[in-house]
Phi, psi and omega in degrees: 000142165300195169262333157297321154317300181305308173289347195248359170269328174315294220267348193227307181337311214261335179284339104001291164329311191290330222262331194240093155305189162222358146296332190109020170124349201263137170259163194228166186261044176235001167249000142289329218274323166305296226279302178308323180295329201255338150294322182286338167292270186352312166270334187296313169275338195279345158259332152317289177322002193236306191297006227194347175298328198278293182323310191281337182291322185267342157329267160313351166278322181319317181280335181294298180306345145312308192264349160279336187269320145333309208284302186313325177314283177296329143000258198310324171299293157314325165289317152326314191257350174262353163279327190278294186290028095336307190299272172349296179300285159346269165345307225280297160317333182262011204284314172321314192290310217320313198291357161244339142312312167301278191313342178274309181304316168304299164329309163319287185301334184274350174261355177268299159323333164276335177296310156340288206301312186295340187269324157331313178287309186304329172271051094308307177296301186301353170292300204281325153352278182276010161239355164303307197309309192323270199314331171310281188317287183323312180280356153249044142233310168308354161269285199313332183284333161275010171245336163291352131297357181254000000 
């Protein structure tokens, strides 16, 4: 419907209303009285709506552009977070190779550290070896030397 159609059913509906009594067809002075309530709501909001169209108009408008800008928001907010769980997920797939590149590389240092240590200990034994031999030889020239003084 148009708006014009809306206003001239505003306007004539309540006479129609009138028209169908619960006396039986008899009018009464209790349908001017109606008939006055229904004019006087009638100019009393159609003159608010008129004097308040400009206010309510800059409202809602006001609000839209709240809620568009708002809307605009959550977008930008929502892009923000499926790039960052973008991210994440990634991360998160490549977490497997990271943790066997670590396992391996450990795995590496620990068999090149074990390779250090045992050799470390072998010059160590060879040490303790060649200061036993030492320590041998001395104490057996120093026993011989003494019995050659006996």
């Amino acid at each position: 419907m148009r708006t014009k159609e809306k206003h001239w059913l505003l306007v004539v509906l309540p006479f129609f209303l009138f028209m169908v009594t619960p006396e039986g067809g008899q009018h009464s002075a209790s349908g001017s009285v109606m008939l006055g309530k229904v004019l006087n709501f009638i100019v009393l909001f159609g003159g608010l709506g008129w004097l308040l169209r400009k206010a309510i108009r800059d409202f809602l408008t006001a609000r839209g552009q709240q809620v568009q800008q708002e809307l605009a928001e959550a977008a930008r907010e929502k892009q923000v977070w499926l790039e960052k769980q973008s991210e994440i997920n990634t991360r998160l797939a490549k977490l497997d190779e990271e943790l066997a590149r670590i396992r391996e590389e450990s795995l590496r240092q620990a068999e090149k550290r074990k390779k250090e240590i045992m050799e470390l200990a072998q010059q160590e034994a060879e040490k303790i070896k060649a200061l036993t031999r030492r320590e041998i030889e001395w104490l057996y020239q120093r026993n011989v030397f003494k019995l050659r003084e006996y």
